[in-house]
Every structure is written in C-alpha cells, then in structure tokens.
C-alpha positions, 0 to 999 in steps of 0.5 A, a space after each residue: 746691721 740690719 738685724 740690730 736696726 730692726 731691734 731697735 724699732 721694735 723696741 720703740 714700738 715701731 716698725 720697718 715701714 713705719 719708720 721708711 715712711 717718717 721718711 716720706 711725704 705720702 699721699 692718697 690720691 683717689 680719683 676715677 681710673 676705670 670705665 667711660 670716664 677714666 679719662 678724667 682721672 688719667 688726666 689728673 694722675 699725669 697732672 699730679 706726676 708733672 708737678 711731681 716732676 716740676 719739684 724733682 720729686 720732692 717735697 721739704 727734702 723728702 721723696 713723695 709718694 703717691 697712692 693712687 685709687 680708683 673710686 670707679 665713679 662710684 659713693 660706697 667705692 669712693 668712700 671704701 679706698 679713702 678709708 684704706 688710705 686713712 686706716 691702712 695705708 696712713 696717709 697724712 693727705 688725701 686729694 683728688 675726687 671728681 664726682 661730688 657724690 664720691 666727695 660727700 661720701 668720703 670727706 667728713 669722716 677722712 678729716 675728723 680723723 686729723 687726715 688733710 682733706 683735698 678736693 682737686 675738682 669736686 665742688 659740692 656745697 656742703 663743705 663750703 658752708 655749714 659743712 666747712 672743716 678745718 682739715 678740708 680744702 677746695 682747690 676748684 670751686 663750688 659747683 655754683 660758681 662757674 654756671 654763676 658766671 655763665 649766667 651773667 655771661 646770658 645776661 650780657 648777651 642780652 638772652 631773656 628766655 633759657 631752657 636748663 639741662 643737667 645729669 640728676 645728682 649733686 654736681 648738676 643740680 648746684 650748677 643749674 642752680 647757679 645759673 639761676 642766682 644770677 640769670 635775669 631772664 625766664 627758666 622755661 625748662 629744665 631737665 634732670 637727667 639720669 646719671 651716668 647711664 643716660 647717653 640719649 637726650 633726644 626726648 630732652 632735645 625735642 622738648 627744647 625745640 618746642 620751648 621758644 627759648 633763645 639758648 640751651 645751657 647743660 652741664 654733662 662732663 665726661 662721656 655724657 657730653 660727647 654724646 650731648 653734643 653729637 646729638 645736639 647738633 643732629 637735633 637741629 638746634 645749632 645755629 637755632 639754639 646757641 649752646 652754652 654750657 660748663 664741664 662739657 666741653 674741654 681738652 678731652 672732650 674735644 677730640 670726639 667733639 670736634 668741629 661740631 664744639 666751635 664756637 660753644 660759649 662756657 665759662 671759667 677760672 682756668 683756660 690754658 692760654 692764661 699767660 702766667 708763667 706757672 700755666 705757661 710752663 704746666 701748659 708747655 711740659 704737658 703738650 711736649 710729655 703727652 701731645 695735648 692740652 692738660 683739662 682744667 681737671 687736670 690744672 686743679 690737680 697741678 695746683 693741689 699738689 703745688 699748694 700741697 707742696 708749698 705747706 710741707 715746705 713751710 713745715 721743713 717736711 714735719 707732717 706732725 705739725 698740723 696746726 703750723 701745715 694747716 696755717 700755710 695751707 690757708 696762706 696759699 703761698 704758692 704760684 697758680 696756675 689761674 693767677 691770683 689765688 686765695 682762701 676765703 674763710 672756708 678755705 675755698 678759693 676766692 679767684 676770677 671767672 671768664 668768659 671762654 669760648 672753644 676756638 683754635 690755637 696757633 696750630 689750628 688745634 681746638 681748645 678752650 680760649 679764655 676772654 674777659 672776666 666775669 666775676 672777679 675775686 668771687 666768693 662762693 654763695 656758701 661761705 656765709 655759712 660756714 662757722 670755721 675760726 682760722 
C-alpha cells in the first residue's frame, strides 16, 4: 500500500513529506533560546505550547507543528533560521522575534516571499510606517508606545526635570524617543549604552546623581536589567531618584530583583492581573504547569497563536487561501489576553495602556499590577505613513 501510495505522489510531482505536511498547520517560531536571555524565549515557547494545549493541539482540524529556532539574539542569525524556515522547512507562518534588530534583519524578505510574518514582541518602527507589509503583523506595539505612556504618566506626576537611559540599538533608541513625544518636562540626560555587553552602569549612574533630575526613566530588558536595578540601588539614587522604567522589570526579572523592584512604576498593555476571562485562564494554567506568572513576553505569544488560530479556523485549515487568511487576520476575531484588540491600518494593534507598578499579589509574590489607563485605544505614531490597502 505503501508502495503504490509513493507512486502516486511521485506521479503528481510530490513527495511523502509534502504531502504529510498539506496535512498540518506548520509554523516557524524563532526566538532567543541560548545565552543570558534565553529566558525570554523560554518564556514565549511555554507560552506558545499552552495555547497549543488550550486549542487541543489543533487548528482548523489539523494537528499543529511548531519549528522552534534560536536566533541567538543575534541579526545575521536571526535572519539565517527565517531563511531555513522559509526555504527548507516551507513554513506558511513565521512568529516570535524579541530583538527589534533580529526583526529588521528578518521580516521583509520572509513576507515578499507570501510567508505570514508575526512579530510577538519586536516592536521596530519600520514596519508600522512606510515599511508596513501586507504579510507582516504586530501582536505587541512599537517600541514607542509603552515609554509614550510612561511619559504622560511623568506628566501626571507632576516630574518637570527626566534624566534618559537605554541599551544603544533599535529598540532602545525608539523607547526614549517615546518618552520624548509626550514628556512636557526638561531631558537633562540621556544615555545610550552598549548592547548587550554592558552590564555596568556605574559611570551612567554617577552622572544622574550630579543632573538635578527628579526621575530616571531606562529601558534594559532581560540580564541588563537585573543588573541595572542592583546597581541602582547601590548608587544611592533610590529613594532620591524615582525610577521608572519599561521591559526592565517583569515576572522574570523579579526573582533576581526582588524587593529591591517594589514600588518601580512602569507602563503597559498587559499585566497578569487584567480580570478577562482569556488572561484569567493563560494567567491560571501558567501558574499551575510552571509555578510563576507568564511575562508579558510570553502573553504576546499566547495571543499570536490564538489570532493565528483564529484566521486558520475561518479558512477551514486551507492555507492556500491567502487573501481570505490575511482578511481574518485583519479581523482579529479572537479573544485577547489584553481585552480589547484591533488592527489599525498597519496591522499593529490599536489597544490600551496603563499605568502599572511592581507590588505583591495575594500570596506576597512580587509581580507587575496594573492601574489606570493612560492611553486609550492608541495608534502607533507611524501608521500615518504606512500606504497599505486593506
């Protein structure tokens, strides 16, 4: 049977494994799974395998399967494995992708070639304005957005003098640039330092101390801001300074961080406590499967598989049919983990941010709280110049 099966397919120009995978939905998931920040990635792989396990491991009828790879938070790599995946492996859909960097490397080229692009954390500007693609979705923001809203929240406050500090590549350059498109008050700092091998800040700290400003605002996700922290407090600044800050401090930062995070204000679209029932139950099978609280890295991957599911589900698994998948896409008809969720014109997301602060759930567990909104239903700055028919 076998035998004359294999024929047959060779007769049509097809293969074995061809035609097994017609027989899935397959999909590329690249993200950082070795070195400091491996961490990340792990979050977003057990992430990704709980809504595997949420859709009983299926997708328009058919069994899913993901191939992971490691962009060892680095361009060329990045760009390497979303090449193997597009060419060898044939994947329809590629997610994932933490570093903005790793993003612009990779996108582009995945996209022309019809492969469904999906950001699940990388929020570079690029792609939400004349960059924007009809095959490339954002399931996070831009880089802007969050420190936007940390900059109103300044605002609010009542802050008049900011001193600024951030790794120096894509991802931080945009996030203080956001701060600066809504902050009213003075810059009288700001620092780019090396990424990723900078792990001392001290002469970046001392500077601070000698600014006269009334709060430090960084952004250093990952290993970085662990140690960003540490120092911090060693500086002195605490307790002189306020710290805010976006990406430096959440679910896994804050076992290294520890007490020393209490009270560290920040800004964002997501916090575990959001009451919705779709965060209520990724929040609760997170906790019971892995005895921590998901990142918001890990809630962005969540939901790119949940919307992923949502388009293959409104296409009855025919992933041939890419203007009808790209449609559903844009309808986003799937249940947020955020809440309310929409694509803009660019297909990035048009959602709420709030004002969050680190403090302690019922258990006395540290984790990330969220308050009020800050910005509602906001656009990204860039989608004014992104040209994209729908």
């Amino acid at each position: 049977m076998f035998k004359h099966t294999t024929a047959l397919l060779c007769a049509l120009g097809l293969t074995a494994t061809s035609a097994v995978a017609q027989d899935k939905i397959r999909i590329g998931f690249v993200t950082t799974l070795s070195g400091p920040t491996a961490v990340i990635g792990n979050d977003m792989k057990n992430s990704v395998e709980l809504a595997l396990d949420h859709l009983g491991r299926k997708i328009g009828g058919k069994d899913v399967e993901i191939i992971y790879e490691d962009d060892q938070q680095k361009p060329d790599v990045g760009k390497q494995k979303t090449d193997k995946l597009v060419q060898q492996d044939k994947v329809p859909i590629v997610a994932g992708y933490i570093w903005s960097n790793v993003l612009l490397a990779a996108y582009k080229e995945a996209a022309d070639a019809g492969v469904f692009v999906f950001s699940s954390n990388a929020g570079a500007s690029p792609p939400a304005g004349e960059g924007c693609h009809q095959n490339f979705f954002n399931v996070s923001w831009t880089n802007d957005q969050p420190a936007m809203a940390m900059g109103e929240q300044l605002n609010q406050r009542g802050v008049k003098r900011v001193y600024l500090m951030a790794p120096n590549y894509a991802a931080g350059r945009e996030s203080l640039s956001g701060v600066k498109r809504t902050f009213k008050g003075e810059v009288v700092g700001e620092d780019y330092t090396k990424w990723p091998g900078q792990l001392d800040f001290s002469a970046e700290l001392a500077k601070v101390r000698a600014s006269n400003a009334e709060a430090l605002h960084v952004f250093y996700p990952g290993a970085a801001g662990v140690q960003f922290l540490a120092q911090y407090e060693q500086s002195g600044l605490k307790g002189k300074v306020p710290l805010s800050q976006v990406f430096s401090i959440d679910s896994l930062s804050l076992p290294q961080q520890k007490e020393t995070a209490l009270g560290v204000r920040t800004a964002g679209h997501w916090a575990a406590d959001m009451p919705n029932e779709a965060n209520k139950k990724f929040v609760g099978d997170f906790l019971k499967k892995h005895n921590a609280y998901p990142s918001f890295y890990g809630q962005q991957s969540y939901d790119t598989i949940m919307l992923i599911a949502s388009a293959v589900e409104a296409v009855k698994g025919d992933m041939s049919k890419k203007d009808d998948f790209r449609n559903a896409l844009r309808k986003a008809n799937f249940k947020s983990t955020r809440g309310d969720f929409k694509y803009g014109n660019n297909h990035f997301p048009i959602q709420d941010f709030y004002a969050q602060e680190v403090g302690k759930d019922a258990e006395g567990r540290l984790v990330v709280k969220n308050g009020a909104p800050i910005l509602k239903a906001h656009v990204d700055p860039f989608a004014k110049d992104c040209k994209m028919k729908w």
